[in-house]
KENU-341007 format. One record per residue (C-alpha): x, y, z; residue in three letters. Coordinates in steps of 0.5 Angstrom, whole numbers, plus 2048, in hexadecimal, padded with zeros to 3 digits. Layout:
BEGIN
X  Y  Z  ala
...
//
This chain:
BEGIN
770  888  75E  unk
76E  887  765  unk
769  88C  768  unk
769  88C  770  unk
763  88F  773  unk
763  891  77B  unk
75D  893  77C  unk
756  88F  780  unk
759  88E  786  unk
757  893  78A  unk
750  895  78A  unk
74A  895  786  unk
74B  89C  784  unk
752  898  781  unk
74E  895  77B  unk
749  89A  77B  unk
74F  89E  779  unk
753  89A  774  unk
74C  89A  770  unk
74B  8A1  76F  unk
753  8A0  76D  unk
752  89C  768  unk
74B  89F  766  unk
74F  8A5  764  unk
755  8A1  761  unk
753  8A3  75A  unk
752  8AA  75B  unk
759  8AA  75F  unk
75D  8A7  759  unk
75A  8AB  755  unk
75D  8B2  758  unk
763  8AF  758  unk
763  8AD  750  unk
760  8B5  750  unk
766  8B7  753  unk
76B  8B2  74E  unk
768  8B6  748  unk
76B  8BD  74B  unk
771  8B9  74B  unk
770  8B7  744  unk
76D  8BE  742  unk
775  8C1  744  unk
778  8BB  740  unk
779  8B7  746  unk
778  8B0  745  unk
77B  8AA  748  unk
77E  8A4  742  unk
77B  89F  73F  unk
77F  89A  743  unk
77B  89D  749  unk
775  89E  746  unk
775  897  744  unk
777  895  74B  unk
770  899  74D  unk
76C  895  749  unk
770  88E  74B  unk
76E  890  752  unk
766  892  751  unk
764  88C  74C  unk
768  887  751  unk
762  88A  756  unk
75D  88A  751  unk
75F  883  74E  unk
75F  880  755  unk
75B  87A  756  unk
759  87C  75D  unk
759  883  75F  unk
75E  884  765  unk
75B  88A  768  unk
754  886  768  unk
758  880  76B  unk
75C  883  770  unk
756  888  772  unk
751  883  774  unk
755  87E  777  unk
757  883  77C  unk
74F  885  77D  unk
74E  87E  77D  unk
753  87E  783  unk
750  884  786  unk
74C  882  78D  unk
747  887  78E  unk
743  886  788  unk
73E  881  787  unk
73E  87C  781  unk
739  881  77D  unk
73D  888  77F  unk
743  884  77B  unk
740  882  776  unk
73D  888  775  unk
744  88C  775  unk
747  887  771  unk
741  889  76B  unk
743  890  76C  unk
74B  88E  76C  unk
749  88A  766  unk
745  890  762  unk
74A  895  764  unk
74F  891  760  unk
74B  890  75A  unk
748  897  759  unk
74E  89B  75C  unk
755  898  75C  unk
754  894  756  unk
752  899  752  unk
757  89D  755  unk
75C  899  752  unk
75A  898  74B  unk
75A  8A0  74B  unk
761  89F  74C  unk
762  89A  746  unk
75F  89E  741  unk
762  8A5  744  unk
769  8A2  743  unk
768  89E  73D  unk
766  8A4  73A  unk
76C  8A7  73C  unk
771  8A2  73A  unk
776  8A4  734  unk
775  8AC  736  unk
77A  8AC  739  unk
780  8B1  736  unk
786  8AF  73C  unk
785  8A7  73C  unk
78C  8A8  740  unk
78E  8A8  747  unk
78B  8AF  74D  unk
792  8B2  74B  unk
791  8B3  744  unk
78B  8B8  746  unk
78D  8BF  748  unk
790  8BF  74E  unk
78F  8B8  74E  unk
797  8B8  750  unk
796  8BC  756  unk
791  8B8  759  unk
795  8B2  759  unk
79A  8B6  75C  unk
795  8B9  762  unk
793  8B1  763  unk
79B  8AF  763  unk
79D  8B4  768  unk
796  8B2  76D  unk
797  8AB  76C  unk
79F  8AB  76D  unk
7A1  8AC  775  unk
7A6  8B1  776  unk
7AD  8AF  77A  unk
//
């Protein structure tokens, strides 16, 4: 998985900005994990073939030997002219934090949502086999299909 993070190039107020994110990572994933579990709720819920493909993509994070957000971010601070040695390494503490006390977590909150989830799936078939599922396909075939 290759995480692409443009950001710090700008301005300080950049950096400054992509912590208060990363900050609040957690708090986003989980919204987003609240708003899953309507989903399921109406009986929504993805195969475990997709579920076990979310988990592969989280753990691959997780297990990671070197974090690439912290990578990529303090090397772009480090390239950041403006600030002095002290500034970066100071920003780099707070990237490093952040990582560690919000995206982290966030992402072994998503494991353990969808490790939960696996096998509650009713419909390990395709988008077709849900109600209106055939319409759907057929909606995406006539937007992606050009007219003559």
């Amino acid at each position: 998985m290759k995480i692409q993070v443009y950001v710090v190039s700008h301005s300080e107020e950049d950096i400054q900005d992509l912590i208060v994110y990363l900050n609040e990572t957690r708090s986003y994933f989980k919204e987003c994990l609240a708003m899953t579990q309507k989903h399921v709720d109406k009986g929504i819920i993805q195969s475990d073939y997709a579920i076990d493909a979310i988990i592969d993509q989280c753990n691959r994070f997780l297990d990671a030997k070197e974090n690439e957000i912290i990578k990529v971010v303090s090397k772009r601070i480090d390239a950041f002219e403006p600030l002095s040695y002290d500034k970066k390494q100071a920003y780099k503490k707070q990237v490093r934090d952040a990582v560690n006390t919000s995206v982290i977590p966030a992402y072994q909150d998503v494991v353990k949502y969808f490790t939960a989830l696996k096998g509650t799936q009713k419909n390990n078939g395709a988008l077709c086999n849900w109600n209106d599922g055939k319409k759907y396909y057929e909606i995406l075939l006539r937007y992606h299909t050009p007219l003559t």
